[in-house]
N, C-alpha and C positions, 0 to 999 in steps of 0.2 A: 504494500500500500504506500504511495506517493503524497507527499504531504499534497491539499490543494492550497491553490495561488490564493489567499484571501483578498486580494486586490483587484479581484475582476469587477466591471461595474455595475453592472444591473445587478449583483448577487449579494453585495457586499454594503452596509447601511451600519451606522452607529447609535447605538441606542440614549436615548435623552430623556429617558423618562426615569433614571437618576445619575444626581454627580457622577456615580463612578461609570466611566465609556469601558463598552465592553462590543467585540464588535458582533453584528447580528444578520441573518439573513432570512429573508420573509420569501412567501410564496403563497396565494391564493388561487385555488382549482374551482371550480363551478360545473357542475356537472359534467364531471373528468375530464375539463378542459381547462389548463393553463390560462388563468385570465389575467393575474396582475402578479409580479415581482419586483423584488426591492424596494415596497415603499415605505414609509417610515411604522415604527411600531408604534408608534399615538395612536395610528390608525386604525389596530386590530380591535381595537372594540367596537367602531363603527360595522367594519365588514362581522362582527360575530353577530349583529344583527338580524344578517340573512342567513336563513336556514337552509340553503340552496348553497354557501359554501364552506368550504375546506380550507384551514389555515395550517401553514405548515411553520415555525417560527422557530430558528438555529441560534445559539447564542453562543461562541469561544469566551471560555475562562471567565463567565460572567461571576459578580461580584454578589455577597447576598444582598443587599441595598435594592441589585435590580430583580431578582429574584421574587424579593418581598413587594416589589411593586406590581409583578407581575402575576403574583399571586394573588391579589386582590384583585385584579383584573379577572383570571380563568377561576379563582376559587379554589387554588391548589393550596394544600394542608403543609401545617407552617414542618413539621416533622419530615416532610416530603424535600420541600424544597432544604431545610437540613442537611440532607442527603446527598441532594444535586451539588453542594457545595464545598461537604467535604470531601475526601480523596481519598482511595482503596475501599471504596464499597465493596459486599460481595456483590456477583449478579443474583438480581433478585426481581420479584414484581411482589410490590406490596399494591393493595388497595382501599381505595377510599373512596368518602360519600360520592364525590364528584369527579373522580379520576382513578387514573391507573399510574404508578408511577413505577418506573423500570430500569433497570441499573446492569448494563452487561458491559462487554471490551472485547474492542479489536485486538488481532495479536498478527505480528508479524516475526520471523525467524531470519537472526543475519547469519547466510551458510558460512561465514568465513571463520563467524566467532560463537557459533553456536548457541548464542544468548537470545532469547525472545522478549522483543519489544512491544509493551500491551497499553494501548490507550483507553480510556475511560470514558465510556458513554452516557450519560443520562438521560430520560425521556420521560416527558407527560404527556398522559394520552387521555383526554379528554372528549365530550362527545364529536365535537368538531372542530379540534385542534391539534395539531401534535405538536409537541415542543421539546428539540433536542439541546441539552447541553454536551459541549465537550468543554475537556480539561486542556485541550494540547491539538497540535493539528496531526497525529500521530493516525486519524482515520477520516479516509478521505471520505470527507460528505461531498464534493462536488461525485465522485462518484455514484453512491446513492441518486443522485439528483437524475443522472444520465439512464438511469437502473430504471427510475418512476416514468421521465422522457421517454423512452423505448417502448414500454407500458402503459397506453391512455386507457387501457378499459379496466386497469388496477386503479388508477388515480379517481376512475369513478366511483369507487367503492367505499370512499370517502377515507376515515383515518384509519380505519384497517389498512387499506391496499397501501399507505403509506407505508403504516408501519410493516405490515410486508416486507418490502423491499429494502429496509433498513437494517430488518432483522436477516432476510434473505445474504446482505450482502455481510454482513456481519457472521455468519452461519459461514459464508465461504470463504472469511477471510482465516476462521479457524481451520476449515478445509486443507488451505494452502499450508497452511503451520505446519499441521501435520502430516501434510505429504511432501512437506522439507525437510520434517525432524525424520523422516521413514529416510528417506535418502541418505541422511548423515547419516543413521545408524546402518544402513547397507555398506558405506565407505568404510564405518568403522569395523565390521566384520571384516571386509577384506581385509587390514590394517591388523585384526587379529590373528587371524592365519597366514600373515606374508612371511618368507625366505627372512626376510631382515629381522631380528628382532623389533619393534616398536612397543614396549611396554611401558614405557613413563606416558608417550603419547594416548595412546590408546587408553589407560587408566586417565588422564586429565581430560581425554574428549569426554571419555563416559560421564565424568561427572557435570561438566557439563551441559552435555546432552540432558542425565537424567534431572539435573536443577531446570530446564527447560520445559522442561514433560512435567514435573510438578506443578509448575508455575500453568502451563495451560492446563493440565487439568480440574486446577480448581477455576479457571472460568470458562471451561467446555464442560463440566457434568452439572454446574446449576443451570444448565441454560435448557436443560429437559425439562424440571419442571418449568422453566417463566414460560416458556411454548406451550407444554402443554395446560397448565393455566389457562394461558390466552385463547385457546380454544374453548374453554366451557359457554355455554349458552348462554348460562345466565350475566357474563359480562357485555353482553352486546357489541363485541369489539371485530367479531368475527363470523362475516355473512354464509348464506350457505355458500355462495358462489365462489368467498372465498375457502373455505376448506379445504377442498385439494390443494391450495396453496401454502397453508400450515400446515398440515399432514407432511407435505414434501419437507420443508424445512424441520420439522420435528423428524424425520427419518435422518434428513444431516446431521441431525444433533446427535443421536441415538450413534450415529458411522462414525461422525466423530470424537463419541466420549469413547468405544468400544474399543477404535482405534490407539487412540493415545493409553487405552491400559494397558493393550497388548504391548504397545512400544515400551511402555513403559519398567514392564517385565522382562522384554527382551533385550533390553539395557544389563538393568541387572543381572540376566544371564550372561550378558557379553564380560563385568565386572565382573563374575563369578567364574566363570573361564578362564578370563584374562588371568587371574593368580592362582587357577590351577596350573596353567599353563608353565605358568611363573616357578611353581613347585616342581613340575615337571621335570622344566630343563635344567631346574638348580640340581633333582635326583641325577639325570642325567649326567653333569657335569662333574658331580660326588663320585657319581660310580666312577666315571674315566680315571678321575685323579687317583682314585684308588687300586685300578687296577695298573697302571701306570709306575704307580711305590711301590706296589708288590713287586712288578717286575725291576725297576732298581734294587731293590730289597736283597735281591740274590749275588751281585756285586757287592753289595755293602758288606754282605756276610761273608764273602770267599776271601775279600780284598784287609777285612779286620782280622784278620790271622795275622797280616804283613806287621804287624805294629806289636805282634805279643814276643816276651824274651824267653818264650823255650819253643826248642825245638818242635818241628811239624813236621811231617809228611810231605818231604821234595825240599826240605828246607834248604838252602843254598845251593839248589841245583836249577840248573835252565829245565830239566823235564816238569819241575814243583812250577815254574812258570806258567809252561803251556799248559800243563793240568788246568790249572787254575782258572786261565783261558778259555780252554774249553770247557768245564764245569759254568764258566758264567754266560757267554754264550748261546750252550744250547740248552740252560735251564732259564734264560730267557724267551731263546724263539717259545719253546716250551708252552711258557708261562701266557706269551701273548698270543698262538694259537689257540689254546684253550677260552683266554675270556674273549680273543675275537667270536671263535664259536658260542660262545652262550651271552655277547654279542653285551660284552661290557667296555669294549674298546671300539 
C-alpha cells in the first residue's frame, strides 16, 4: 500500500469547524451516483437533511476538539469517539444507540526486513454517513475511493456498499501480508536446507518472520467477528443484495486468519529444525574429531616408548624403528577403515 498524495484538489478540504486543522475529505453519493466532492464540512449537516443521500467524511490524524464537534453533529457517543483518538485499538465493532463504530488496520510487509507495517483505521457508520478516521497515511484511502468509482451499483447501497469496499480493501490488504510473509518463509526453508551453512541467519529471519505473524495475527482473527457482526439483520447495515458481498469478505477473513496460523507454526517448525539441525552437525563434527584422536592415539602410544629409560623391544636398533613404523601405520589405515565403514569419518 502507497501512501496517497493528500494534496490533490477536489479531494483534499481542511476542517474549520475547530481551532485544531486537521485535514479532511468529503464525498456525497445520491442514489449511487457521485454528486458532490470536497466541499466544506459546515456543510454536512445541511446535505444530512436529505434522505436521498450518502455522506462519506475522511479525517487524517484529527484532533479530539474536532471529533467532539463532530459528534454533536452525527450523534456519535462520547466513549466512541475516545477510541477514534486514541492509538493501538484492538479491531473491534462496538455498538451504539445511533451508530456502529469500528476499529480495524491495514498491514503491509517490507520483504527486505521482514517487519510488518500496520496502520490504524477508524470508522462511524451511521445510518447515512460513514466517517473514517486514520492515524497516519500508512493506508491508502485514495484507493478505496477508486474500489467505490469502479462500483456504482455498490455506492447505491448507500453506507453498506461503502463500507464494503473499505473493509473489502482492507481484507486484501491482509491478503497480501500474508502471501509475502508465505514467501519469506518458502526462502527461509531453502536457507534451511542449503550446502552452506546459514544458521545465525536463518534463526534471526525466523524470529523475525514469526514477531510478524504475531503482530498480524492479532489484527486478522478479530476481524471474523467485526464481519460477521456486520452481517446480522438486526443492524441494518447490510442489504440482502449486499450479502454475497460480506459472505465473500468474511471467507477472506476466515483464509486469512487460517493462513497466518498455519505460517505461523510453520515458522516455528522451521526454528525447531533449524537447532536440530544445529545439534546434528555439532554430533557430526564430535564424532569426526573423535574418530580422528583415536587414530592419532596409536602414534602417540608406539612413539611414548621413545622417551622411557629402560630398555624395549628393538631398543637401539634400526629394525625397533621400522617396527615401530609399521605398527603405526597400519594400525592407523586400520583404525580409519573401520570408522570410515560404520561411517564416523
Amino acid at each position: 500500500m502507497h501512501a496517497h498524495d493528500p494534496d490533490t484538489a477536489a479531494a483534499t478540504t481542511i476542517c474549520e469547524v475547530t481551532p485544531t486543522e486537521c485535514q479532511a475529505r468529503t464525498r456525497l453519493y445520491r442514489d449511487g451516483r457521485l454528486e458532490l466532492e470536497g466541499f466544506p464540512v459546515a456543510e454536512i449537516s445541511d446535505h444530512l437533511a436529505d434522505e436521498a443521500a450518502t455522506i462519506w467524511l475522511d479525517l487524517r490524524d484529527p484532533g479530539h476538539g474536532d471529533l467532539s464537534v463532530l459528534s454533536e453533529e452525527f450523534g456519535l457517543h462520547p466513549l466512541a469517539v475516545e477510541d477514534a483518538v486514541h492509538e493501538h485499538q484492538r479491531p473491534k465493532l462496538d455498538r451504539y444507540q445511533t451508530h456502529l463504530f469500528l476499529n480495524a488496520y491495514g498491514a503491509r510487509l517490507d520483504a527486505e526486513t521482514g517487519q510488518l507495517a500496520t496502520s490504524e483505521l477508524a470508522a462511524f457508520v451511521t445510518a447515512r454517513a460513514l466517517i473514517t478516521v486514520r492515524k497516519d497515511d500508512g493506508l491508502d484511502i485514495g484507493a478505496v475511493v477508486e474500489r467505490w468509482d469502479a462500483s456504482p451499483d455498490l455506492s447505491g447501497s448507500g453506507v453498506g456498499g461503502l463500507l464494503y469496499g473499505l473493509l473489502d480493501y482492507v481484507v486484501d490488504g491482509h491478503f497480501e501480508a500474508v502471501q509475502s510473509l508465505d514467501d519469506a518463509v518458502e526462502t527461509l526453508e531453502d536457507q534451511l536446507f542449503s550446502d552452506i551453512p546459514q544458521d545465525m541467519q536463518v534463526q534471526r529471519r525466523s524470529f523475525e518472520l514469526r514477531k510478524s505473524l504475531v503482530l498480524l495475527r492479532r489484527i486478522v482473527i478479530p476481524m471474523r467477528e467485526v464481519v460477521n457482526t456486520l452481517m446480522r439483520r438486526d443492524l441494518h447495515v447490510v442489504t440482502d443484495n449486499l450479502m454475497p458481498y460480506y459472505q465473500d469478505v468474511y471467507d477472506h477473513v476466515l483464509r486469512a486468519a487460517e493462513w497466518t496460523e498455519s505460517l505461523r507454526d510453520l515458522v516455528n517448525s522451521i526454528l525447531e529444525s533449524n537447532l536440530t539441525i544445529q545439534g546434528n552437525r555439532l554430533n557430526v563434527i564430535t564424532k569426526k574429531v573423535t574418530g580422528w584422536a583415536a587414530i592419532i592415539a596409536v602414534p602417540t602410544f608406539v612413539t611414548g616408548f621413545y622417551g622411557m629409560n629402560v630398555p624395549y623391544p628393538g631398543f637401539s636398533r634400526q629394525a625397533g624403528f621400522a617396527a615401530s613404523i609399521a605398527v603405526m601405520v597400519i594400525a592407523g589405515l586400520v583404525l580409519y577403515v573401520v570408522f570410515r565403514r560404520k561411517d564416523w569419518l
